[in-house]
Residue, then its C-alpha position, 0 to 999 in steps of 0.5 A: x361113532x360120529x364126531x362133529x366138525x366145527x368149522x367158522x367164518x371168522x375171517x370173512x367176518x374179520x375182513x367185513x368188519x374193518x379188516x379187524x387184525x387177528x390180533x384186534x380179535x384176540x385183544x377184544x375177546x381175551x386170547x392170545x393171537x395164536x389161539x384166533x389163528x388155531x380156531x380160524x384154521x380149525x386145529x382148535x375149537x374154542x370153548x363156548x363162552x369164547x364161542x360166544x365173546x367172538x360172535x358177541x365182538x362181530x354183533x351176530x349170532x354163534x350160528x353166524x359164526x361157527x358151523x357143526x356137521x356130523x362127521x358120518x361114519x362110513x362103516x355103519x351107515 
């Protein structure tokens, strides 16, 4: 069974937009400054409505934002 590893670029997008703080992120899209700094270090990912209230803050599309590769099992390949 393969499993999917999300990985983002929301800190170069925080940097390209104003140098945007963590904390600006989590005050605009409703979370908590160490959930921007779990989802930033990809030790959580976010649900998708907060997927797309991130993407929605920086103006760009969830794919913009967020990235998935198919972790590949090596046993089975």
């Amino acid at each position: 069974m393969s499993r999917c590893l999300i990985s983002n670029n929301i800190r170069k997008l925080r940097f390209y937009t104003h140098e945007m703080t963590q904390q600006e992120l989590a005050d605009r899209t409703g979370v908590t400054r160490q959930t921007i700094i779990a989802i930033e270090n990809g030790k959580y990912s976010p649900t998708l409505d907060l997927a797309f209230r991130i993407a929605r803050v920086f103006n760009t599309q969830l794919e913009e934002v967020f990235s998935y590769m198919p972790e590949q099992n090596p046993d089975k390949e």
